[in-house]
Backbone as CSV, one residue per row, in Angstrom:
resi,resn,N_x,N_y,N_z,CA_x,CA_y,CA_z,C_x,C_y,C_z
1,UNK,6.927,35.413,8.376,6.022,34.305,8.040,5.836,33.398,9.253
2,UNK,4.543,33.466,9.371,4.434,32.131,10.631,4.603,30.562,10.869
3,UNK,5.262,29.875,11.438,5.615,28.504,11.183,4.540,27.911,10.562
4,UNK,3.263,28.326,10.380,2.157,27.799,9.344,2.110,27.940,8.544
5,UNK,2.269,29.364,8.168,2.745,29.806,6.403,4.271,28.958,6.036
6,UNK,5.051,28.938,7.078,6.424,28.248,6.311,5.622,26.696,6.042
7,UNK,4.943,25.734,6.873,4.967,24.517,6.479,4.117,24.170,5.397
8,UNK,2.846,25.374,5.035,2.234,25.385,3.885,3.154,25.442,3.089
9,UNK,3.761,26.222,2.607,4.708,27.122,1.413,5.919,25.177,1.586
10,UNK,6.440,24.892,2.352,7.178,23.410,2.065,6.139,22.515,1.664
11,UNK,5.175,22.491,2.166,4.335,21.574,1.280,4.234,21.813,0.040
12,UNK,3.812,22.973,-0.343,3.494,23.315,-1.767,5.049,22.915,-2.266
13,UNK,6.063,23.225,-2.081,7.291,23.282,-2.475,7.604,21.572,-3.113
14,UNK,6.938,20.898,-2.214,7.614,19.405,-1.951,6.080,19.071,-3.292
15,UNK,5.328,19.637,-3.522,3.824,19.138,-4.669,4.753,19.278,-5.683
16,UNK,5.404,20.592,-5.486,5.905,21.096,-7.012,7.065,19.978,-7.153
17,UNK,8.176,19.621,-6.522,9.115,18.682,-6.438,8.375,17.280,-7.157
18,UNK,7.658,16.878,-6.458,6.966,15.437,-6.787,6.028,15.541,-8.330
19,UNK,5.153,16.871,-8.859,5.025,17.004,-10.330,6.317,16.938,-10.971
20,UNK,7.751,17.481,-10.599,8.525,17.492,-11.414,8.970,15.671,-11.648
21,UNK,9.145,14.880,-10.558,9.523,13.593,-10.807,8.630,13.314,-11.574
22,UNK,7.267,13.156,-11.276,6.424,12.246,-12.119,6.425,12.942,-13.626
23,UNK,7.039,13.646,-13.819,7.137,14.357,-15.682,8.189,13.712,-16.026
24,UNK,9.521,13.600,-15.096,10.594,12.927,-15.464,10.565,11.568,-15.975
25,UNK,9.684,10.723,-14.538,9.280,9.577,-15.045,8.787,8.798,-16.510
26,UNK,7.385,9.674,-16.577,6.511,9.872,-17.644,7.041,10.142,-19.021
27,UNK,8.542,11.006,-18.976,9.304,11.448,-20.076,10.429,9.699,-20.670
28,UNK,10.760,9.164,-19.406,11.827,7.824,-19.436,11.075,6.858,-19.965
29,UNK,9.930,6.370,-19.790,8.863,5.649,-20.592,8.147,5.993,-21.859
30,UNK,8.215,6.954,-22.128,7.608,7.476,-23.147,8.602,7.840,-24.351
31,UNK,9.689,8.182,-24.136,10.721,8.770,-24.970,10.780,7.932,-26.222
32,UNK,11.170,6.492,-25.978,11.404,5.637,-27.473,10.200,4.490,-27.172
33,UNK,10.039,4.713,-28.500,9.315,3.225,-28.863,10.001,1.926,-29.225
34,UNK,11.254,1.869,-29.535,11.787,0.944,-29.591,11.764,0.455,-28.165
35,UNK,11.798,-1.433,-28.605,11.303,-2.123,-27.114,12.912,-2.015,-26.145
36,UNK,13.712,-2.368,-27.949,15.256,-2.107,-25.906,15.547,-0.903,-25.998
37,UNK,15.634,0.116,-26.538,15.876,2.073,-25.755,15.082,1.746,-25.150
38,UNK,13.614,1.701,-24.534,12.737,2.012,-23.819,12.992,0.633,-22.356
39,UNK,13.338,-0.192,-22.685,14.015,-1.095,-21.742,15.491,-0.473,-20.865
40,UNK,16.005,0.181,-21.732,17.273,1.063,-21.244,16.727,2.335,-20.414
41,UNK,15.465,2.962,-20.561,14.979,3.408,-19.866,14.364,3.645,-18.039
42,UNK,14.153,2.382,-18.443,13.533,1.589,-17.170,14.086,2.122,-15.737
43,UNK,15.165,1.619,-15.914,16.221,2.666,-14.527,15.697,4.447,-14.231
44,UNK,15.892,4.695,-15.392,15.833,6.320,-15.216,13.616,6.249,-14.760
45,UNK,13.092,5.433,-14.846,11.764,5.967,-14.808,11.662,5.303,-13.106
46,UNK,11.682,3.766,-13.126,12.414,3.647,-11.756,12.631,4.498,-10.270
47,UNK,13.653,5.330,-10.438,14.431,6.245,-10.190,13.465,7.409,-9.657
48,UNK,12.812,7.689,-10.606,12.330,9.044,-10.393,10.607,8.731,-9.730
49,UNK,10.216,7.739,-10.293,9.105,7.215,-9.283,9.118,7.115,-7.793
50,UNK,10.237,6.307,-7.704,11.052,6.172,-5.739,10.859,7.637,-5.709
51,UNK,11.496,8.621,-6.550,12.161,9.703,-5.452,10.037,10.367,-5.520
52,UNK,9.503,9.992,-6.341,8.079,11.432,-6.195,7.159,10.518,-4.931
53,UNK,7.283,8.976,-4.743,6.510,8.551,-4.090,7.366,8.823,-2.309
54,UNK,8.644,8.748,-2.465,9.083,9.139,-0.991,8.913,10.431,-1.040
55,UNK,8.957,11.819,-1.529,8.386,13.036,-1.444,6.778,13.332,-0.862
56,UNK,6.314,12.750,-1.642,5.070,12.834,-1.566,4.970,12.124,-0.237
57,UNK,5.198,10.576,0.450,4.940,10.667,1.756,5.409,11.473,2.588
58,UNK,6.423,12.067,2.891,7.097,12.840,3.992,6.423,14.080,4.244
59,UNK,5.250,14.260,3.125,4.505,15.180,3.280,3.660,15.826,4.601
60,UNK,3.777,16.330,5.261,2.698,16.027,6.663,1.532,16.850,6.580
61,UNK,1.224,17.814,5.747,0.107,18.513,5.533,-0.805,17.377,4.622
62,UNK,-2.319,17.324,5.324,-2.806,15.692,4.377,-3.188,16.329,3.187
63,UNK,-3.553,17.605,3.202,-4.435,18.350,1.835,-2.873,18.731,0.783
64,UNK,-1.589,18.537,1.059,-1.063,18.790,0.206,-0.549,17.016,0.208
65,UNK,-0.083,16.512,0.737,0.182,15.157,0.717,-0.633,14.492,-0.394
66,UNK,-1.983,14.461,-0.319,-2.982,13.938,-1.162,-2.666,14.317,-2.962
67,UNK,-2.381,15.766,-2.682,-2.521,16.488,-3.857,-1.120,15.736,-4.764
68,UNK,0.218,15.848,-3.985,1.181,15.015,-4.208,1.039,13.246,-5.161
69,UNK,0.684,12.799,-3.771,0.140,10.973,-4.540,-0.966,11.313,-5.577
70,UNK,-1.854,12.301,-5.575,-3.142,12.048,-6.864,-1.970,11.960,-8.239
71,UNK,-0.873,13.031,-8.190,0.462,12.894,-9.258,0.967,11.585,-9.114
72,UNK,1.246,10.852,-8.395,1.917,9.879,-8.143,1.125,8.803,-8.557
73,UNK,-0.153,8.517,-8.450,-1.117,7.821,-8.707,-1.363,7.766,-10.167
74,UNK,-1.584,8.727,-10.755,-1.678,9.426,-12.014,-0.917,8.716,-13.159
75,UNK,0.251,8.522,-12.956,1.716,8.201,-13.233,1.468,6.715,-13.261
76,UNK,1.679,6.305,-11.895,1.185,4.306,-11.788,0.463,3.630,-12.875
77,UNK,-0.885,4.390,-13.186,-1.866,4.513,-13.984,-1.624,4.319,-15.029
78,UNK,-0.920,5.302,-15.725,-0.114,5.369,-16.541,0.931,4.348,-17.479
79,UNK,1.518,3.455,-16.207,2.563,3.010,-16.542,2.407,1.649,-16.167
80,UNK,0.958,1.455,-15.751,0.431,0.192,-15.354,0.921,-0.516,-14.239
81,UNK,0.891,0.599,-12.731,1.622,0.084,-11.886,0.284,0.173,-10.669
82,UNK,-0.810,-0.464,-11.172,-1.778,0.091,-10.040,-1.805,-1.355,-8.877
83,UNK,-0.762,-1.638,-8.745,-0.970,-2.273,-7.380,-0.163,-1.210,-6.803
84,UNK,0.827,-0.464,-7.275,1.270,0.737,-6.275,0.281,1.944,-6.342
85,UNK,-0.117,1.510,-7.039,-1.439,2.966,-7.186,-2.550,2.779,-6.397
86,UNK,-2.920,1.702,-5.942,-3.935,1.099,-4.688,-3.028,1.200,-3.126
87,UNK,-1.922,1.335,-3.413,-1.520,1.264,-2.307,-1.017,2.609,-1.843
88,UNK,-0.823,3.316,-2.693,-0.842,5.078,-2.399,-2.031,5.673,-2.000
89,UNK,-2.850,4.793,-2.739,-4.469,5.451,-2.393,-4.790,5.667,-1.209
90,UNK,-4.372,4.612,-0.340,-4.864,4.559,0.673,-4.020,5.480,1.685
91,UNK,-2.793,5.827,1.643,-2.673,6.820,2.135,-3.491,8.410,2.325
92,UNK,-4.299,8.260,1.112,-5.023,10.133,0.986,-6.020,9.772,2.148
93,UNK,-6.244,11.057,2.655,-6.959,10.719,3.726,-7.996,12.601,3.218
94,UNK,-7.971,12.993,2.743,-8.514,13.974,2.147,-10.040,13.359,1.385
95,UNK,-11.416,13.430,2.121,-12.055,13.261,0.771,-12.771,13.806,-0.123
96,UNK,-12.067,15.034,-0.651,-13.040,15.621,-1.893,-11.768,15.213,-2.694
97,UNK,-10.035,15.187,-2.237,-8.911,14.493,-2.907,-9.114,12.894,-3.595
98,UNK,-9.936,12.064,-2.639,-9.908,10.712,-3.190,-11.516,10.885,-4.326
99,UNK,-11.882,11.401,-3.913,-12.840,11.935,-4.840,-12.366,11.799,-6.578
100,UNK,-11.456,13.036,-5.991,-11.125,13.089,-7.581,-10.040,12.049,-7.730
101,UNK,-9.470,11.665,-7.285,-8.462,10.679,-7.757,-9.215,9.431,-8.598
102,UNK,-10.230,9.315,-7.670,-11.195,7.546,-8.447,-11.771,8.389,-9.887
103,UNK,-11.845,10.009,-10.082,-12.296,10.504,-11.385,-11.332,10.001,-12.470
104,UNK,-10.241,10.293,-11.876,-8.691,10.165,-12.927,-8.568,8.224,-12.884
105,UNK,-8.812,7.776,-11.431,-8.472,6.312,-12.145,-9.217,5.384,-11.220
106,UNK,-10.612,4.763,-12.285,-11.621,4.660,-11.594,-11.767,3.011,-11.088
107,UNK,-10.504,2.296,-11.664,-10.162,1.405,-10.642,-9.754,1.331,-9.327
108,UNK,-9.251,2.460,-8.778,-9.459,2.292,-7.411,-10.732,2.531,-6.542
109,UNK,-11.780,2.614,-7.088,-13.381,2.736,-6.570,-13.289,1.609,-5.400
110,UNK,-13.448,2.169,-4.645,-13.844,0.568,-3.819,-12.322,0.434,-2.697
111,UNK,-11.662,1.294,-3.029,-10.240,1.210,-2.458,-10.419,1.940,-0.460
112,UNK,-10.301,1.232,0.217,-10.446,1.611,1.857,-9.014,2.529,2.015
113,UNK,-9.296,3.897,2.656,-8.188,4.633,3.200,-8.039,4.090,4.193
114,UNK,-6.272,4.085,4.560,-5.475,3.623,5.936,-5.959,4.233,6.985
115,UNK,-6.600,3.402,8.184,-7.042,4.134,9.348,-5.991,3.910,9.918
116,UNK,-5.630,5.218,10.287,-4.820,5.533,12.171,-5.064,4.876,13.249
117,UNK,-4.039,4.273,13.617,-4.123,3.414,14.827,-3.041,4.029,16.056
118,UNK,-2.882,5.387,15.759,-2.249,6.188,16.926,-2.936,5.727,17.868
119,UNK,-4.185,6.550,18.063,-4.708,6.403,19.399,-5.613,5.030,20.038
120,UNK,-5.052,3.930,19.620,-5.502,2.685,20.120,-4.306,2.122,20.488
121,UNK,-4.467,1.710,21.576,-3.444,1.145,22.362,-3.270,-0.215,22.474
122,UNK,-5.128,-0.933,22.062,-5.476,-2.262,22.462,-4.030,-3.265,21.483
123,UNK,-3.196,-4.477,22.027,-2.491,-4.952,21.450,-3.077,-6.188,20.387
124,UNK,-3.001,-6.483,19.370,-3.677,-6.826,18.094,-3.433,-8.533,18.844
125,UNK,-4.915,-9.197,18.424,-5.083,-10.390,19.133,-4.174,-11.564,18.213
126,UNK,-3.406,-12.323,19.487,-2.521,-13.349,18.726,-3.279,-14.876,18.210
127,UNK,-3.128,-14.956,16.774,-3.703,-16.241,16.599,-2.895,-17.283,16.092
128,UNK,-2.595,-18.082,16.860,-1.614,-19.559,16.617,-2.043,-20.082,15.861
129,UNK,-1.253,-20.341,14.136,-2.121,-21.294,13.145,-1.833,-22.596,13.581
130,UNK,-1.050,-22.907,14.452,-0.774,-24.392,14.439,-2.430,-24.872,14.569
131,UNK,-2.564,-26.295,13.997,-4.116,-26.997,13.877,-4.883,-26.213,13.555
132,UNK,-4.703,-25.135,13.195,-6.618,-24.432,12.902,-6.882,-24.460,11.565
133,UNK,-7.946,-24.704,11.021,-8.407,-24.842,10.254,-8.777,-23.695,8.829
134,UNK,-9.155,-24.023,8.187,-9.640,-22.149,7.028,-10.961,-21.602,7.980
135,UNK,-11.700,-22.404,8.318,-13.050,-21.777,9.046,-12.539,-21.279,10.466
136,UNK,-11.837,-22.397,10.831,-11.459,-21.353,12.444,-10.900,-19.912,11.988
137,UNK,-9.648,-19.722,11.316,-8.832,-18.647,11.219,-9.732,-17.963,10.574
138,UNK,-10.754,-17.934,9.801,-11.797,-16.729,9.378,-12.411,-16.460,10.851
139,UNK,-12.960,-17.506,11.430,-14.304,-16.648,12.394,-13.208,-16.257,13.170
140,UNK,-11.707,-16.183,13.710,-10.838,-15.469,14.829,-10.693,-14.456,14.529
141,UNK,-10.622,-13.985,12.625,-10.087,-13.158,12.141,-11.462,-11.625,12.222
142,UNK,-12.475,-12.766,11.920,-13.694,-11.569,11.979,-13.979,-11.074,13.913
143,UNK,-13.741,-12.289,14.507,-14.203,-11.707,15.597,-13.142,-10.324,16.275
144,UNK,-11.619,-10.317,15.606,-11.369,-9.661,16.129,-11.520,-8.521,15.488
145,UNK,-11.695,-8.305,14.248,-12.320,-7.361,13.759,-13.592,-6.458,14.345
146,UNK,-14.266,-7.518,14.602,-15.901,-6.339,15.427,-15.165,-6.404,16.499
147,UNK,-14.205,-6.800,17.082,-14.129,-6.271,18.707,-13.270,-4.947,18.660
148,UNK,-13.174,-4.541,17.583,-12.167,-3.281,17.333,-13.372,-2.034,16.756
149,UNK,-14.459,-2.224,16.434,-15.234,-1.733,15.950,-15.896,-1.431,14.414
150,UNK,-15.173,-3.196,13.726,-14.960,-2.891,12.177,-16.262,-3.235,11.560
151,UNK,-16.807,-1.989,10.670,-18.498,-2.432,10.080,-18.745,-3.884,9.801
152,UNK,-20.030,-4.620,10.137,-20.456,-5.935,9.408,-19.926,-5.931,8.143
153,UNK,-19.832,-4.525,6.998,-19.752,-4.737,5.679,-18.600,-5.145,4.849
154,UNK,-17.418,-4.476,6.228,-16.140,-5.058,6.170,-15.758,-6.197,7.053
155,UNK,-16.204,-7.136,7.291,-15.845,-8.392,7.918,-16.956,-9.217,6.765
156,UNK,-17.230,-8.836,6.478,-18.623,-9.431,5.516,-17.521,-9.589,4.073
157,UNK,-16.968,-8.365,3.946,-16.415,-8.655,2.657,-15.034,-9.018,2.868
158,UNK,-13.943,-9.254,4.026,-13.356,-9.894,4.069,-13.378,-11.492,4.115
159,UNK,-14.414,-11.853,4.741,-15.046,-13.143,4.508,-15.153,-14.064,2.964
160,UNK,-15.756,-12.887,2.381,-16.420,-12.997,1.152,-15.260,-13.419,0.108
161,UNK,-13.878,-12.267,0.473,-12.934,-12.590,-0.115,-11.929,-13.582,-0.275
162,UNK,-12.243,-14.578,1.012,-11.185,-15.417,1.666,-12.270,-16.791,1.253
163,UNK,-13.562,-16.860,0.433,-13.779,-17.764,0.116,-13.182,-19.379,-0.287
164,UNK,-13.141,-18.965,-1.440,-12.009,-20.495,-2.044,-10.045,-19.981,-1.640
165,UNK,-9.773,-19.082,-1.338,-8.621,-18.805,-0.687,-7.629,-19.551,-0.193
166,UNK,-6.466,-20.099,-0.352,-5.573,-20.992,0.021,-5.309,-20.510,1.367
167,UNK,-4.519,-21.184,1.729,-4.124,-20.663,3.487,-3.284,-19.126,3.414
168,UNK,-2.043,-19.241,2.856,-1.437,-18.301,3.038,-2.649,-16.690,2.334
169,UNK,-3.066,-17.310,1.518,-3.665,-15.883,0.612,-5.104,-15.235,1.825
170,UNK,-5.464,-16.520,2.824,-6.490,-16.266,3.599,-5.582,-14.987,4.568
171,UNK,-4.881,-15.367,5.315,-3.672,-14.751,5.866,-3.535,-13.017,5.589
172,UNK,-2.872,-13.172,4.257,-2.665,-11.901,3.981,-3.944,-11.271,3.814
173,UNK,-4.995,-11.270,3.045,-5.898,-10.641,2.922,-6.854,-10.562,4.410
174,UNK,-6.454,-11.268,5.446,-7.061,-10.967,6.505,-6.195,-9.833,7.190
175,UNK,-5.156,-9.603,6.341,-4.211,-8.090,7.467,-4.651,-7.124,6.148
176,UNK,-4.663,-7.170,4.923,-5.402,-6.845,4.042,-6.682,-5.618,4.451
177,UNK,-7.541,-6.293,5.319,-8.493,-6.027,5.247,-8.566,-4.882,6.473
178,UNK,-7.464,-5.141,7.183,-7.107,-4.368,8.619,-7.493,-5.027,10.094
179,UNK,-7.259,-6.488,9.927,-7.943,-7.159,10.905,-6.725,-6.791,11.995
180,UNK,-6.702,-6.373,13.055,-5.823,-6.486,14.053,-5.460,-7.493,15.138
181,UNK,-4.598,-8.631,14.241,-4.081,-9.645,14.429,-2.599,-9.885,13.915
182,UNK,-2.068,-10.499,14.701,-0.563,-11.315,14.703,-0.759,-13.112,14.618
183,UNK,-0.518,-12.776,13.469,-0.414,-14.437,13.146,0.855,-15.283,13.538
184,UNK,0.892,-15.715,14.614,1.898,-17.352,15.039,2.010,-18.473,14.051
185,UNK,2.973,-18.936,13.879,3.048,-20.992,13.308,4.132,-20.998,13.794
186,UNK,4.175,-22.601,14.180,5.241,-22.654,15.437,5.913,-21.881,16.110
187,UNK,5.401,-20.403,16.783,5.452,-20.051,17.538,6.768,-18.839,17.053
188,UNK,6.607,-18.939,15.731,6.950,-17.765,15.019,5.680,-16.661,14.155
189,UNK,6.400,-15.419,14.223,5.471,-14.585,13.008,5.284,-15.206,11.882
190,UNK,4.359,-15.225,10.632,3.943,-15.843,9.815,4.383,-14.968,8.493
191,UNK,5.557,-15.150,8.391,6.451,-14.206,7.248,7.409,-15.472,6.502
192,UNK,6.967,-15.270,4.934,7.951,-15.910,3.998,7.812,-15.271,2.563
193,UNK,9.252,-15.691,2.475,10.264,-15.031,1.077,11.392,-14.178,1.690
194,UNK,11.932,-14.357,0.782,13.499,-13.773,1.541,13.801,-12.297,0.298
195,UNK,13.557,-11.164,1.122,13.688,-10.102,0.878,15.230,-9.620,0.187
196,UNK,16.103,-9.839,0.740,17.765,-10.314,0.301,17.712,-10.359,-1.207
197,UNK,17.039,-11.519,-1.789,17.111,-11.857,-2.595,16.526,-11.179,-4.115
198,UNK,15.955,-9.957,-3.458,15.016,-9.304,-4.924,15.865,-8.057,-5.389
199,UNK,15.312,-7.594,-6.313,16.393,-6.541,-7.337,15.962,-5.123,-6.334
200,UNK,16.463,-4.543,-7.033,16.306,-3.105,-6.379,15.066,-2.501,-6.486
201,UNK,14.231,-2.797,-7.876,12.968,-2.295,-8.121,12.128,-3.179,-6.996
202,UNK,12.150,-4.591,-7.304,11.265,-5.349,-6.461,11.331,-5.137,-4.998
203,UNK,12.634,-4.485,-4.282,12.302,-4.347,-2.804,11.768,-3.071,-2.999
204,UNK,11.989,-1.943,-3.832,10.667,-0.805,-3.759,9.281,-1.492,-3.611
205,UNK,9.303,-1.965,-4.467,7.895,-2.298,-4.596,7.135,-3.288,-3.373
206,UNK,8.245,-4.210,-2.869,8.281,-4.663,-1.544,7.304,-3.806,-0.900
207,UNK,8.312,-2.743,-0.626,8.042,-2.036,0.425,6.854,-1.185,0.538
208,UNK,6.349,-0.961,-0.497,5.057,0.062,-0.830,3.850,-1.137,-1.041
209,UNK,4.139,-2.377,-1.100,3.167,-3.042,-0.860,2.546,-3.094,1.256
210,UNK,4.027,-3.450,1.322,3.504,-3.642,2.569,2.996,-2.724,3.407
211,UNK,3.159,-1.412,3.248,1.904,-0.479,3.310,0.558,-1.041,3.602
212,UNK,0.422,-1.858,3.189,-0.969,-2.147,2.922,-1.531,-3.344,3.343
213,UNK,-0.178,-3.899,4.091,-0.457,-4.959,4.488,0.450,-6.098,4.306
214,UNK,0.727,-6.606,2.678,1.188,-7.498,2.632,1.452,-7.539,1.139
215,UNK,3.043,-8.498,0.834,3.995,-8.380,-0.182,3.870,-9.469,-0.979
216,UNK,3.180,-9.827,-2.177,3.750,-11.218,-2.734,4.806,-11.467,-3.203
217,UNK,6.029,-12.264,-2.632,7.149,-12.485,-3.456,7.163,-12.790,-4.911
218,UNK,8.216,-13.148,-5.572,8.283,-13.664,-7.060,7.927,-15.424,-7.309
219,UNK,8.003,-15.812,-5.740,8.131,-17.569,-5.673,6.862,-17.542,-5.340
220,UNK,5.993,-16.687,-5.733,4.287,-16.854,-4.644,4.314,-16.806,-3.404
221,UNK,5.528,-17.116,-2.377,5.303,-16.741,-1.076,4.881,-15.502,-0.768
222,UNK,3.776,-15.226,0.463,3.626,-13.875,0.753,3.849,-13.774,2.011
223,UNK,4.480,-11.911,2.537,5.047,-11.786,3.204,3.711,-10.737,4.013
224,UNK,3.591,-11.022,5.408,3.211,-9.813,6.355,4.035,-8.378,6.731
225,UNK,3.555,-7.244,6.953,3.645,-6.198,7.234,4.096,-6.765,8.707
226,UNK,3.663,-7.365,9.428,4.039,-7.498,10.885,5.465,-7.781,11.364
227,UNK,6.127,-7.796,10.146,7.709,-7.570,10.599,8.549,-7.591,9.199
228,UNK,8.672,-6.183,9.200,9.590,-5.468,8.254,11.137,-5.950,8.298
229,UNK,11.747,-6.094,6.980,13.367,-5.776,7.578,14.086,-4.494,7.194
C-alpha cells in the first residue's frame, strides 16, 4: 500500500472512530428522560464529544476531516451546542462538504470558513486602545482589513456588526471577523477572565471557541485568541 493509500485508509479509520463517539454521545443524552439520570449523564456525553471533536481535528486529509466535523456538527445540533457547531464549521474547508452541512443545519448559512494564514508573513497591525475611541478602533480595524485583501462585504459587515457594540464586544468581533490585528491597553494584550477558574467542560468549550477568535467568559468578560494559555 502506498503512503497515500495508508493515510486515506487512517482517515477513513479516524471518520469511523469519530461516528462511533458522536453515537456514544447522542446515546448519554438521550438515554433517560428523567431530568437528574440525564443530568448524571452529562459527563459521559461531555466526554465523548471532546474525544470525536479532537479526532476529527487531527484529521489532515480536508475531504475526510470535513466528513468527520459534518458528524460532529450534527451532534452540537442536536444537543444545542451550536456555538461549537459554528465554530467547527469553520474549520471544513471542503465545499460541496459545507454544502451539505448548512442542508443538515441551516443555521450555520452565512458561517465564513477559517482562512490559512500559512503563507502570509505580513505581522498583524498593532492597535493601542489607550484614548481611542469606538469610531477610531472601527476605521483601524477596517483599514487593516483591506490592506490584507478583505472583500468591502466583509469589512462592511463587520462594521455593520460592531454598530451599538460595547467596547470589549467591538474588540472581539473585530478578531471575529478575521481582522489581522493585536490589540494593546496599557501596553498589554487585550485578554480578560481567568481561565483557572472554569470547570472542565467550560475550558473545552474555552478552547473551541477560541478557534474562532474569541471566548466569552461566565462574568461577561471576553477573552482574545491572541494569547492562549
Amino acid at each position: 500500500m502506498t503512503n497515500l493509500g495508508a493515510q486515506y485508509e487512517d482517515a477513513a479509520q479516524a471518520v469511523f472512530r469519530v461516528t462511533g463517539e458522536c453515537q456514544a454521545a447522542s446515546k448519554s443524552i438521550e438515554a433517560h428522560a428523567d431530568p437528574i439520570e440525564r443530568q448524571s449523564e452529562k459527563a459521559n456525553y461531555e466526554h465523548h464529544l471532546v474525544e470525536a471533536i479532537a479526532l476529527a481535528l487531527a484529521i489532515k486529509d480536508e475531504f475526510y476531516k470535513g466528513l468527520a466535523l459534518h458528524k460532529v456538527i450534527n451532534l452540537c445540533r442536536s444537543s444545542n451546542e451550536l456555538d461549537i457547531a459554528k465554530t467547527l464549521f469553520k474549520e471544513v474547508a471542503h465545499p460541496s462538504l459545507r454544502g451539505r452541512i448548512v442542508k443538515d443545519v441551516p443555521e450555520l448559512a452565512g458561517e465564513r470558513k477559517t482562512v490559512s494564514n500559512e503563507e502570509d508573513t505580513s505581522p498583524p497591525a498593532t492597535i493601542h486602545l489607550d484614548g481611542l475611541d469606538h469610531e477610531a478602533i472601527v476605521h483601524l480595524v477596517a483599514k487593516a482589513m483591506r490592506e490584507i485583501g478583505a472583500s468591502e462585504r466583509d469589512v462592511e459587515g463587520f462594521k455593520h456588526d460592531v454598530i451599538n457594540a460595547d467596547f470589549d464586544t467591538t474588540l472581539a468581533k473585530a478578531i471575529d471577523w478575521g481582522a489581522p490585528v493585536c490589540f494593546l491597553k496599557n501596553g498589554e494584550p487585550w485578554v480578560k477572565g481567568d481561565w483557572k477558574r472554569l470547570t472542565v467542560w467550560q475550558r473545552a468549550k474555552r478552547w473551541f471557541s477560541l478557534w474562532s477568535g474569541s471566548y466569552v467568559h461566565p462574568d461577561g468578560t471576553i477573552e482574545l485568541a491572541a494569547r492562549r494559555d
